[in-house]
N, CA and C atoms as an extended XYZ file, in Angstrom:
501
Properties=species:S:1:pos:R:3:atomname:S:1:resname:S:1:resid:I:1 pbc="F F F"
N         0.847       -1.170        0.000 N   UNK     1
C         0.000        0.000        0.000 CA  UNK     1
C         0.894        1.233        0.000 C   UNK     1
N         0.293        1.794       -1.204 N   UNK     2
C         1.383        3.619       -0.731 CA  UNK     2
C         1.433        4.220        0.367 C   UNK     2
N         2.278        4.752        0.974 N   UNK     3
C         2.298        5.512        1.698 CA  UNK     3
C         1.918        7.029        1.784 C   UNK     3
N         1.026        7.186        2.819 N   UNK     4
C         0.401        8.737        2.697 CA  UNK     4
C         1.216       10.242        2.408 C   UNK     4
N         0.883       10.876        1.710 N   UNK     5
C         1.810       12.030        1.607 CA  UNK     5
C         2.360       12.758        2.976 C   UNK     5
N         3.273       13.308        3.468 N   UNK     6
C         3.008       13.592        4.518 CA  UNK     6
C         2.696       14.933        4.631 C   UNK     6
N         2.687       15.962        3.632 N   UNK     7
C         2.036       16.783        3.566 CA  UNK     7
C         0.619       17.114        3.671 C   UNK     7
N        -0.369       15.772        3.846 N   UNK     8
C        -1.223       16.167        4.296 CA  UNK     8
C        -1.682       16.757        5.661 C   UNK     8
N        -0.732       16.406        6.587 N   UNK     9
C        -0.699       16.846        7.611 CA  UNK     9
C        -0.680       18.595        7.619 C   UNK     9
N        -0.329       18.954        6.671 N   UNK    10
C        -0.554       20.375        7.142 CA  UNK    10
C        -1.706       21.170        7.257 C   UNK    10
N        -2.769       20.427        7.240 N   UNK    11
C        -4.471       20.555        7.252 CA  UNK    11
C        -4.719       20.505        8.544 C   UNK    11
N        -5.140       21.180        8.889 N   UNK    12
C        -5.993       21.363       10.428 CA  UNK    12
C        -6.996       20.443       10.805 C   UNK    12
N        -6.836       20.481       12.021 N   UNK    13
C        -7.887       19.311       12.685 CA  UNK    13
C        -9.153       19.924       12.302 C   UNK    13
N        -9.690       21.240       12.221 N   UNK    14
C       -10.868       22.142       11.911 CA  UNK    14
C       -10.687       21.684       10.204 C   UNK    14
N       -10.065       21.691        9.414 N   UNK    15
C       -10.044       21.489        8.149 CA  UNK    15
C       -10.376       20.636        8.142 C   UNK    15
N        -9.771       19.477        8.280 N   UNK    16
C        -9.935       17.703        8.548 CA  UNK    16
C       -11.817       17.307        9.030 C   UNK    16
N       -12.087       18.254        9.869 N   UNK    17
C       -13.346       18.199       10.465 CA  UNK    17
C       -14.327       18.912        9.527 C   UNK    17
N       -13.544       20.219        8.744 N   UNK    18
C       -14.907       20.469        7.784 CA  UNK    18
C       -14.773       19.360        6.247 C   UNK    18
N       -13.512       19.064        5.944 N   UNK    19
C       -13.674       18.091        4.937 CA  UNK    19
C       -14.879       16.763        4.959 C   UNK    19
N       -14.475       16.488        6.111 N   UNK    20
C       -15.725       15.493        6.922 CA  UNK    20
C       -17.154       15.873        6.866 C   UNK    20
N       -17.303       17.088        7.162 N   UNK    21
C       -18.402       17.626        7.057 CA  UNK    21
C       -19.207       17.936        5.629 C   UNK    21
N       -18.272       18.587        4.858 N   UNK    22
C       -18.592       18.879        3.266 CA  UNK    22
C       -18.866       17.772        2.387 C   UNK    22
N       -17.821       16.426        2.800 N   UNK    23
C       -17.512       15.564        2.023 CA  UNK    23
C       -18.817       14.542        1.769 C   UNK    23
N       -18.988       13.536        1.080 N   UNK    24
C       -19.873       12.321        1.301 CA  UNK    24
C       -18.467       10.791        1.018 C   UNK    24
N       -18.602       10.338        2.075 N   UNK    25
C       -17.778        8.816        1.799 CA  UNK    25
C       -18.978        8.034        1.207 C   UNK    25
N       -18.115        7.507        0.114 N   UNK    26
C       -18.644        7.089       -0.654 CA  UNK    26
C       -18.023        5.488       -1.252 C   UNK    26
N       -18.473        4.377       -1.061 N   UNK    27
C       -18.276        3.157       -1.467 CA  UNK    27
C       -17.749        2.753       -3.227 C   UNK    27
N       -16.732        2.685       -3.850 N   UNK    28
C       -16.880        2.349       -4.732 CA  UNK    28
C       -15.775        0.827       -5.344 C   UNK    28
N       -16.748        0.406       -6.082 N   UNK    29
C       -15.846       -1.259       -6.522 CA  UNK    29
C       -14.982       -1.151       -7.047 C   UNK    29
N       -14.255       -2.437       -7.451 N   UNK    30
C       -13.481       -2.511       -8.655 CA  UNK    30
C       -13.674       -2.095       -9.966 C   UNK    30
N       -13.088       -1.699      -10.556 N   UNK    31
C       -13.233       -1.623      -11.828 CA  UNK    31
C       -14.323       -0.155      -12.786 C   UNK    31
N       -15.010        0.363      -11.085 N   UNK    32
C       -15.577        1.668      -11.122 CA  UNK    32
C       -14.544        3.065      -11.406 C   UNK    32
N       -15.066        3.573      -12.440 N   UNK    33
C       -14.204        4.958      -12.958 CA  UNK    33
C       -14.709        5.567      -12.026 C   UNK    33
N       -13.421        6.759      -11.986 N   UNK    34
C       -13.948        7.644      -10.957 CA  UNK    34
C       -13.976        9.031      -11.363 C   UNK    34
N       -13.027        8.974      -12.216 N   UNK    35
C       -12.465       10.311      -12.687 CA  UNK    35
C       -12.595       10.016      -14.524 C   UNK    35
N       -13.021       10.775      -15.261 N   UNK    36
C       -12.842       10.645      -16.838 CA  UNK    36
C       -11.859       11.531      -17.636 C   UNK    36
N       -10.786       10.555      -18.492 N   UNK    37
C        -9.685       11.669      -19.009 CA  UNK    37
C       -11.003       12.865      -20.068 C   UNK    37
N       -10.492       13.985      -19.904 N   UNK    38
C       -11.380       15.023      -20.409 CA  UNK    38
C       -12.617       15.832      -20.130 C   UNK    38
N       -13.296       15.014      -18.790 N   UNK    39
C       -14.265       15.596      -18.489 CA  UNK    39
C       -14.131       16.149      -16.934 C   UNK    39
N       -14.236       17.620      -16.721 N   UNK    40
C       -13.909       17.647      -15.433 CA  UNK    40
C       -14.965       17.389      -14.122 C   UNK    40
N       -14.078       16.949      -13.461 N   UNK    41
C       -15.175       16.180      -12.219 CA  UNK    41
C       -15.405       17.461      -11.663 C   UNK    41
N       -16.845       17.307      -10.886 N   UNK    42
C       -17.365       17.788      -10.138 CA  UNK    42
C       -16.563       17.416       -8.222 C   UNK    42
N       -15.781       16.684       -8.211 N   UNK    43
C       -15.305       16.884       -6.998 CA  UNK    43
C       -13.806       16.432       -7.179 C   UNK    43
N       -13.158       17.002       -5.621 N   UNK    44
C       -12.416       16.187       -5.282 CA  UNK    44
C       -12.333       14.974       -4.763 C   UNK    44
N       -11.426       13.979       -4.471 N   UNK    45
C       -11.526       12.894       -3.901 CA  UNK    45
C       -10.293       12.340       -3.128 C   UNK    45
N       -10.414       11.996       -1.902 N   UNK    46
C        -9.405       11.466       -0.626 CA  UNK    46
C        -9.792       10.616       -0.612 C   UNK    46
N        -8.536        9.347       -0.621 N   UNK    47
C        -8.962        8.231       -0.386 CA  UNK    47
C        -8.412        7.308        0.526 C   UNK    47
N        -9.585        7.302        1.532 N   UNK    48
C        -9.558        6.387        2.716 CA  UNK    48
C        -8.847        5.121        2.588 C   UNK    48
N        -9.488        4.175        1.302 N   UNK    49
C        -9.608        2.486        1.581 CA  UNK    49
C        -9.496        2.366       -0.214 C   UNK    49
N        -8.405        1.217       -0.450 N   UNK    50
C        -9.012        1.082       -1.821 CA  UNK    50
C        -7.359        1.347       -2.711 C   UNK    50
N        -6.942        1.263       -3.822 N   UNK    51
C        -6.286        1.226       -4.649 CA  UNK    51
C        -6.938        1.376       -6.181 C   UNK    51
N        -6.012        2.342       -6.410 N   UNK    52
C        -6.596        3.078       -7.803 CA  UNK    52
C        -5.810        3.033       -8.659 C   UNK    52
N        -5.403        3.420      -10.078 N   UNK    53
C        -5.124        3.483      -11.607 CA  UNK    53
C        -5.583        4.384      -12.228 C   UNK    53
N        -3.972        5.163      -11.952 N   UNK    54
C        -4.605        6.213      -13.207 CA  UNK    54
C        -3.716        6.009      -14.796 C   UNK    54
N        -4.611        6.435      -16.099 N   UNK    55
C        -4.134        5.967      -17.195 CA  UNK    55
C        -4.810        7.406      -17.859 C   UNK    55
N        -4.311        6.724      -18.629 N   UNK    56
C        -4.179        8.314      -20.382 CA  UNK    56
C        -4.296        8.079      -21.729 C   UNK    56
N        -5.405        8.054      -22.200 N   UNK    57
C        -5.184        7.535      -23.271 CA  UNK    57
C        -4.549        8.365      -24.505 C   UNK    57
N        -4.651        9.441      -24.202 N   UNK    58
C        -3.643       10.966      -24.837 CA  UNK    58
C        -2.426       11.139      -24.680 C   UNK    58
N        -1.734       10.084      -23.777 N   UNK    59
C        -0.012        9.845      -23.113 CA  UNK    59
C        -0.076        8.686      -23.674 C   UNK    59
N        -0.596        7.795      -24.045 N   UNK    60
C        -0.804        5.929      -24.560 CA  UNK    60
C         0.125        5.177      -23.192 C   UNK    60
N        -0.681        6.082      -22.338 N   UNK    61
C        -0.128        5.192      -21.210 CA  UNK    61
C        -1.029        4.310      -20.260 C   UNK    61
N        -1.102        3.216      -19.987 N   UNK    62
C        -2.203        2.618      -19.415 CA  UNK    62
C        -2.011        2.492      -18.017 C   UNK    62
N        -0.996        2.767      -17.532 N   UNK    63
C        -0.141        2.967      -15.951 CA  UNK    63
C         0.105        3.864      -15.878 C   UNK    63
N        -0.306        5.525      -15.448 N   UNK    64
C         0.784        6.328      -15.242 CA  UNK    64
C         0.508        6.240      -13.791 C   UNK    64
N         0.170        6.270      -12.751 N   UNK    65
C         0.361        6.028      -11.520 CA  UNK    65
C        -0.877        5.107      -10.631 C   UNK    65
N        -0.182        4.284       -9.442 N   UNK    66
C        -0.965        4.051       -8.600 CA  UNK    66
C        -1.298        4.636       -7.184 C   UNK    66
N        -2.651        4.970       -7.075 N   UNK    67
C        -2.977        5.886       -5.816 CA  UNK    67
C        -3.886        4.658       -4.553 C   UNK    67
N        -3.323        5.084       -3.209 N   UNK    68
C        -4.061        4.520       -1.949 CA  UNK    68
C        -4.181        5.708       -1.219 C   UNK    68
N        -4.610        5.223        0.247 N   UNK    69
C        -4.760        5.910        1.447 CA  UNK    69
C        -4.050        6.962        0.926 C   UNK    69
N        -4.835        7.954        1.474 N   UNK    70
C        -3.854        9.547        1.725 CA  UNK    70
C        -3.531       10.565        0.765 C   UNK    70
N        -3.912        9.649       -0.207 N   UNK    71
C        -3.462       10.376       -1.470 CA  UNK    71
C        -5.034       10.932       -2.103 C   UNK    71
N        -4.707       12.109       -2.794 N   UNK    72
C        -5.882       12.932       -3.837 CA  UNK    72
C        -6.050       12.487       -4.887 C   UNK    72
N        -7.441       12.899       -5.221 N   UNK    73
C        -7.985       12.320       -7.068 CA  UNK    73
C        -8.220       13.792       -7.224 C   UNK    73
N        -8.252       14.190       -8.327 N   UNK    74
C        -8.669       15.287       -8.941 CA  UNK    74
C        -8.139       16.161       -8.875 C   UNK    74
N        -7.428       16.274       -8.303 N   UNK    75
C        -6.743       17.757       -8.385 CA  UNK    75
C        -5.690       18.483       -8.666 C   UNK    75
N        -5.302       17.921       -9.825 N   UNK    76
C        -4.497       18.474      -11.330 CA  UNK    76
C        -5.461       18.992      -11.512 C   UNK    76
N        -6.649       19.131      -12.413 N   UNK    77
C        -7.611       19.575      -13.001 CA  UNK    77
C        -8.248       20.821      -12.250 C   UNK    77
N        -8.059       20.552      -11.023 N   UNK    78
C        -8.473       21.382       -9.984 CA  UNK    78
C        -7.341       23.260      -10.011 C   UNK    78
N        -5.948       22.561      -10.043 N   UNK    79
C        -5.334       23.278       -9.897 CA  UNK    79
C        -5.027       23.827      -11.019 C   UNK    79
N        -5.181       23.283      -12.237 N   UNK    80
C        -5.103       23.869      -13.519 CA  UNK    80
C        -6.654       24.313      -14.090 C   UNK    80
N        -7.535       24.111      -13.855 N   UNK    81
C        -8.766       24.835      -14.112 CA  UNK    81
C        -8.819       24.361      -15.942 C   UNK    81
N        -8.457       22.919      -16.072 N   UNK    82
C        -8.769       22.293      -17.029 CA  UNK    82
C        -9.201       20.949      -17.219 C   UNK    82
N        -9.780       20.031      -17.767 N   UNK    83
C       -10.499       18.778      -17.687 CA  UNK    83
C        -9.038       18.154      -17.678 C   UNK    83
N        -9.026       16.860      -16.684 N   UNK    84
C        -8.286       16.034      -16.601 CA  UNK    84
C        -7.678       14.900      -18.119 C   UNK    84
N        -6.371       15.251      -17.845 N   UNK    85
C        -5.490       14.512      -18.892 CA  UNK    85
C        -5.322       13.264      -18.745 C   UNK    85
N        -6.108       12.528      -17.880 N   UNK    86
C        -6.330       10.650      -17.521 CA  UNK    86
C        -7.502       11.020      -16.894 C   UNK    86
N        -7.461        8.951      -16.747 N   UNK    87
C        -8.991        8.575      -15.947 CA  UNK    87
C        -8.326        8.001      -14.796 C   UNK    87
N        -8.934        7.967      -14.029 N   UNK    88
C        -8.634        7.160      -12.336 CA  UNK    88
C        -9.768        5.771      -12.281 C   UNK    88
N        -9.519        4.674      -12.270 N   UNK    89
C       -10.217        3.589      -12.210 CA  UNK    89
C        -9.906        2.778      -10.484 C   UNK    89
N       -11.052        2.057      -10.462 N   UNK    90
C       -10.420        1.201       -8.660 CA  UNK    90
C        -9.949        0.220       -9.316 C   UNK    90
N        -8.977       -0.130       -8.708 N   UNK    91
C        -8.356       -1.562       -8.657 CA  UNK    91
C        -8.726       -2.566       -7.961 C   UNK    91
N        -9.212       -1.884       -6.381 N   UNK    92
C       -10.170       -2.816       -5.369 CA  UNK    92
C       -11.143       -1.906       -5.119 C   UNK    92
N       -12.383       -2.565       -4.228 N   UNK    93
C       -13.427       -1.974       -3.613 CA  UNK    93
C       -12.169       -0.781       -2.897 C   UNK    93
N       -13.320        0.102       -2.129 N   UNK    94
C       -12.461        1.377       -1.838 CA  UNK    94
C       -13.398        1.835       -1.249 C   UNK    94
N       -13.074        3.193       -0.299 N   UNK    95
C       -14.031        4.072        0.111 CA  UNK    95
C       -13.179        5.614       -0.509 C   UNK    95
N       -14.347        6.491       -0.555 N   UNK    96
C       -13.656        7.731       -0.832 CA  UNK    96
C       -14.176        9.042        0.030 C   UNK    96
N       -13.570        9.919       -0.020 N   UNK    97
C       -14.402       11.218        0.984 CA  UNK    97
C       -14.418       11.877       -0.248 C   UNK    97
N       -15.401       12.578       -1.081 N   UNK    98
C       -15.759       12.787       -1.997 CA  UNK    98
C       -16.133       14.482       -1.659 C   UNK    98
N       -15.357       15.775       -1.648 N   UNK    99
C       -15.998       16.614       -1.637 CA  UNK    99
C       -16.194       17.797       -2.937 C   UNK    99
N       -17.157       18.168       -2.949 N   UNK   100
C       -17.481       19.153       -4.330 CA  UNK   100
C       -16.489       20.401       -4.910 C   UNK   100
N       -16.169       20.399       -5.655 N   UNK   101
C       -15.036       21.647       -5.851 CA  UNK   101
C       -16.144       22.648       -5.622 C   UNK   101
N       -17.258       23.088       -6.080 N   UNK   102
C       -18.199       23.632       -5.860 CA  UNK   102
C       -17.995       24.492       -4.127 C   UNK   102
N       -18.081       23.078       -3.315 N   UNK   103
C       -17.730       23.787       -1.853 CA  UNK   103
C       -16.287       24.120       -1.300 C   UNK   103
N       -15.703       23.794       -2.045 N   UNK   104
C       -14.683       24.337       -1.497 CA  UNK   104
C       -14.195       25.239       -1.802 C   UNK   104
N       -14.673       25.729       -3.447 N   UNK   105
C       -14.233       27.204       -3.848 CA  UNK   105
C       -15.346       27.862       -2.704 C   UNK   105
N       -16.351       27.668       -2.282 N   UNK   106
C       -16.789       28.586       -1.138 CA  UNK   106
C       -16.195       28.584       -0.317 C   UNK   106
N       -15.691       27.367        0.574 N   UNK   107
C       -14.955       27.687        2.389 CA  UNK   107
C       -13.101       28.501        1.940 C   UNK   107
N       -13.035       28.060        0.650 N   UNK   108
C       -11.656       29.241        0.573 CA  UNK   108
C       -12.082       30.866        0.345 C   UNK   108
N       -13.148       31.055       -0.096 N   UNK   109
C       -13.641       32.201        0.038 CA  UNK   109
C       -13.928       32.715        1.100 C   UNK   109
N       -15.169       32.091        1.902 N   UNK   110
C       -15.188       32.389        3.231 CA  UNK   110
C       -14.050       32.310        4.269 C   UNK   110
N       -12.845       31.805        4.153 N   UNK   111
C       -12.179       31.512        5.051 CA  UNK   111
C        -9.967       31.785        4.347 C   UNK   111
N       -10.009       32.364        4.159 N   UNK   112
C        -8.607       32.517        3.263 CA  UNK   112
C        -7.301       32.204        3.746 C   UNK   112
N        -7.317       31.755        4.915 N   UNK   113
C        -6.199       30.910        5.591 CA  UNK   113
C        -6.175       29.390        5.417 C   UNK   113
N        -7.479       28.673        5.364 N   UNK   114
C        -7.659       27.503        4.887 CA  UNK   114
C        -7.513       27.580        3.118 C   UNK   114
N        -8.047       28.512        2.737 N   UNK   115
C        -7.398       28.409        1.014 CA  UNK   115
C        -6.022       27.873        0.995 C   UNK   115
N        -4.962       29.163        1.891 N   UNK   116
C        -4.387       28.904        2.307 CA  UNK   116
C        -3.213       27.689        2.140 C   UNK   116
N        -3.827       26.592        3.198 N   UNK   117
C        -3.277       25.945        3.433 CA  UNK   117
C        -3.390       24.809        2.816 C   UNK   117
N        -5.039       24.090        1.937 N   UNK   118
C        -5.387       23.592        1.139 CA  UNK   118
C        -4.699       23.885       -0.284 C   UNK   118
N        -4.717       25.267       -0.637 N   UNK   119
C        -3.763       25.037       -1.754 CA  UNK   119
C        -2.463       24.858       -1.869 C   UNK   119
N        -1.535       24.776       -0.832 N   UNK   120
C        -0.224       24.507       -0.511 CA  UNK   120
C        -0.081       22.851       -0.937 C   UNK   120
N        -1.343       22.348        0.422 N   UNK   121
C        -1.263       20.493        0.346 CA  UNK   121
C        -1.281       20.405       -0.943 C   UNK   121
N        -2.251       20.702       -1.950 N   UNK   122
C        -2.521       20.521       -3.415 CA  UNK   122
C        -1.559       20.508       -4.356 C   UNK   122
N        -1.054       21.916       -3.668 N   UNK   123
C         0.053       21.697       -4.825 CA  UNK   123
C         1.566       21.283       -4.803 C   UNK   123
N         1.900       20.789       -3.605 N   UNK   124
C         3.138       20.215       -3.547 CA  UNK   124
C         2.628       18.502       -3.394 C   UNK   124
N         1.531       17.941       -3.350 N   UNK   125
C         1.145       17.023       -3.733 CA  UNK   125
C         1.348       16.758       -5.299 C   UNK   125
N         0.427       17.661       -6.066 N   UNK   126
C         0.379       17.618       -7.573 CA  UNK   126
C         1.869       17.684       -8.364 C   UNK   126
N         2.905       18.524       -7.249 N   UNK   127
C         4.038       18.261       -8.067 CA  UNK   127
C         4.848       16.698       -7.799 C   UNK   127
N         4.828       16.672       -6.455 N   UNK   128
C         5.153       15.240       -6.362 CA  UNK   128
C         4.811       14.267       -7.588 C   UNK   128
N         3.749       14.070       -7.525 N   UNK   129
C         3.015       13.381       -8.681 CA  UNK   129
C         3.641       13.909       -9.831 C   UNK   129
N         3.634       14.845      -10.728 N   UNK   130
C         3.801       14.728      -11.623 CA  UNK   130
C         5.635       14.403      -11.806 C   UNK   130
N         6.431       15.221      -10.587 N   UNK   131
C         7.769       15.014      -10.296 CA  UNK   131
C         7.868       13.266      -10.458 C   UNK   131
N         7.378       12.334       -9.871 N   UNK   132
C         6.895       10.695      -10.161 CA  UNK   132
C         7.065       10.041      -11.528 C   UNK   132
N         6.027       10.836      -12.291 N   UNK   133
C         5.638       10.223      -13.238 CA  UNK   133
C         6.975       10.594      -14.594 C   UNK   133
N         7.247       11.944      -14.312 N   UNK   134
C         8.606       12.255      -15.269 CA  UNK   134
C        10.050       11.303      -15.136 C   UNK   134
N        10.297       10.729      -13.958 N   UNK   135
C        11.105        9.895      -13.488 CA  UNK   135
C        10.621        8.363      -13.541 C   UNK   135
N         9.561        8.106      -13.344 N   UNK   136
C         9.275        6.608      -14.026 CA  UNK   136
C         9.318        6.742      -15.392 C   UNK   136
N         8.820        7.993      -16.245 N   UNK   137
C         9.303        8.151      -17.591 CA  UNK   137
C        10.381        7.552      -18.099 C   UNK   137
N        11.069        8.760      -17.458 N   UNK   138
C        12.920        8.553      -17.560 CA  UNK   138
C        13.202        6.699      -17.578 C   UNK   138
N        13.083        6.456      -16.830 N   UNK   139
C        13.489        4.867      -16.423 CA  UNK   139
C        13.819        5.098      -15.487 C   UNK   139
N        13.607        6.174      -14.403 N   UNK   140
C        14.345        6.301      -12.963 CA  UNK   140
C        13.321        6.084      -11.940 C   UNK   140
N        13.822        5.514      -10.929 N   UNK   141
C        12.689        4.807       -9.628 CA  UNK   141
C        12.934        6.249       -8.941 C   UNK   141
N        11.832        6.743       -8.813 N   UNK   142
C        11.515        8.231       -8.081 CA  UNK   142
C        11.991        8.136       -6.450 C   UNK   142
N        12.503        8.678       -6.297 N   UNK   143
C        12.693        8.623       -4.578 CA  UNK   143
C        11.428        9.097       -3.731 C   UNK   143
N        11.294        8.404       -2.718 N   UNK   144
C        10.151        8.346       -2.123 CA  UNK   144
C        10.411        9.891       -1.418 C   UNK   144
N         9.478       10.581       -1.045 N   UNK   145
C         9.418       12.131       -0.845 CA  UNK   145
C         9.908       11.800        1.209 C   UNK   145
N        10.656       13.062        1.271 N   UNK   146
C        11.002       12.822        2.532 CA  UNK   146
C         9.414       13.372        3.497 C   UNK   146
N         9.920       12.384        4.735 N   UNK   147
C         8.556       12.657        6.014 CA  UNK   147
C         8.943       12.583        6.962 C   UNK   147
N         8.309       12.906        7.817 N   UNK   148
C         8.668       13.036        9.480 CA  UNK   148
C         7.771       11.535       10.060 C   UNK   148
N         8.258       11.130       10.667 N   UNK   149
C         7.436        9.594       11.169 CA  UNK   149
C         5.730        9.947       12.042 C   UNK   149
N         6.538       11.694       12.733 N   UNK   150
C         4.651       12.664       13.458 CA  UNK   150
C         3.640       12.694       12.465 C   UNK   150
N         4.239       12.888       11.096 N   UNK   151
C         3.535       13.538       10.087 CA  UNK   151
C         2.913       12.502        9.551 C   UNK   151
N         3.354       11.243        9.513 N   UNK   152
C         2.774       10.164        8.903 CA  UNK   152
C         1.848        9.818        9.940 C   UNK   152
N         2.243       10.074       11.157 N   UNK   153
C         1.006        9.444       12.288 CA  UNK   153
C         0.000       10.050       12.068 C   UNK   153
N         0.030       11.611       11.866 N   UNK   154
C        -0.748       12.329       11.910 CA  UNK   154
C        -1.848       11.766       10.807 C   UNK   154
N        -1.355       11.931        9.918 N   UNK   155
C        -2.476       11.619        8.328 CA  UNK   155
C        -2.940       10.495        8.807 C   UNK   155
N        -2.462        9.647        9.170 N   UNK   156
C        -3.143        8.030        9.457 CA  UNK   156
C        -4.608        8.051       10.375 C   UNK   156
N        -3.970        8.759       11.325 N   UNK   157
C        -5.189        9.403       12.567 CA  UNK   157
C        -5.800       10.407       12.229 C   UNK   157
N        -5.983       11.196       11.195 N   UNK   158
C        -6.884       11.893        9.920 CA  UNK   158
C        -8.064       10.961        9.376 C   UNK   158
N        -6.897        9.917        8.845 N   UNK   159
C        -7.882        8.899        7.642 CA  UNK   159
C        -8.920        8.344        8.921 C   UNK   159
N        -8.277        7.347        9.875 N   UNK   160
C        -8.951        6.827       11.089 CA  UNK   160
C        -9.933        7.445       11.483 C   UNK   160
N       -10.039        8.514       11.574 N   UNK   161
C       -11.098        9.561       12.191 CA  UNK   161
C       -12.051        9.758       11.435 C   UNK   161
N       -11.781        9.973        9.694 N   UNK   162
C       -12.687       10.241        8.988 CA  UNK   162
C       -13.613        9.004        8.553 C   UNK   162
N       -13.117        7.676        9.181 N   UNK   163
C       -13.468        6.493        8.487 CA  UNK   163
C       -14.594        5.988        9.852 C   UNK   163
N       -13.954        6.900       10.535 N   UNK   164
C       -15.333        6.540       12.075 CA  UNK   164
C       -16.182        7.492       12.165 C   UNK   164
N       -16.090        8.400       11.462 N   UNK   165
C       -17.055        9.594       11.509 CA  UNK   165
C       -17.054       10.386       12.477 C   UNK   165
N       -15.652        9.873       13.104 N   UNK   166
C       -15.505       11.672       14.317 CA  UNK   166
C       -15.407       12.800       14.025 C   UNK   166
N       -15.529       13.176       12.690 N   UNK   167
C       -15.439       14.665       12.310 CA  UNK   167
C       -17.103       14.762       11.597 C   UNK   167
């Protein structure tokens, strides 16, 4: 299983708690798309439980990465304000916290320190990722991104929380 970014940790327990709040977890199988190359989703997606595949058929790549726990769907598209350049498929059943870009361009409005800090996670996530995928390109095994062992606890006891519905 991948290991969680540890940058998610830089989200607030109040963040963590309104994601929970905004979000819907949502059950999905194998072999269920989640994301469509070209069409932009209506949300983001965190994922609790589950193993994913993302592919391209505009790269003729049928692997460009695998996503678990901790990690984001959608939000390349998000951060570029263009329809996604792959699809995201499950590999196993999964759960997801599913929240609307819709609401969250509101709570960064209403709230501009959580913009903030949400667009930071986003986007040193999104470079990771794409930093990944240029180096599996290459033929080079990407080095795993450095973490603090707090930071990994932290996200874990994020996911845990959101998967019991304490937020």
């Amino acid at each position: 299983m991948p290991k969680p970014p540890p940058f998610l940790g830089e989200l607030s327990d109040e963040d963590a708690e309104w994601f929970g709040a905004a979000g819907e977890q949502r059950r999905v199988h194998a072999g269920e798309v989640i994301i469509t190359e070209g069409v932009t989703p209506a949300h983001i997606h965190l994922v609790l439980e589950g193993s994913f595949v993302v592919s391209s058929e505009g790269l003729g790549d049928p692997e460009i990465q695998r996503i678990g726990p901790g990690e984001l769907m959608g939000e390349m598209s998000y951060i570029q304000g263009i329809p996604p350049g792959g699809s995201v498929r499950a590999v196993t059943d999964g759960v997801l916290l599913s929240v609307r870009r819709a609401d969250i361009d509101t709570k960064i409005q209403a709230d501009p320190a959580f913009g903030s800090r949400f667009r930071k996670v986003i986007s040193e996530f999104a470079f990771t990722r794409v930093y990944q995928y240029g180096r599996r390109r290459a033929g080079d095994d990407p080095p795993a991104p450095p973490s603090e062992p707090d930071d990994d606890l932290r996200v874990h006891e994020l996911i845990e929380k959101l998967l019991r519905g304490e937020f």
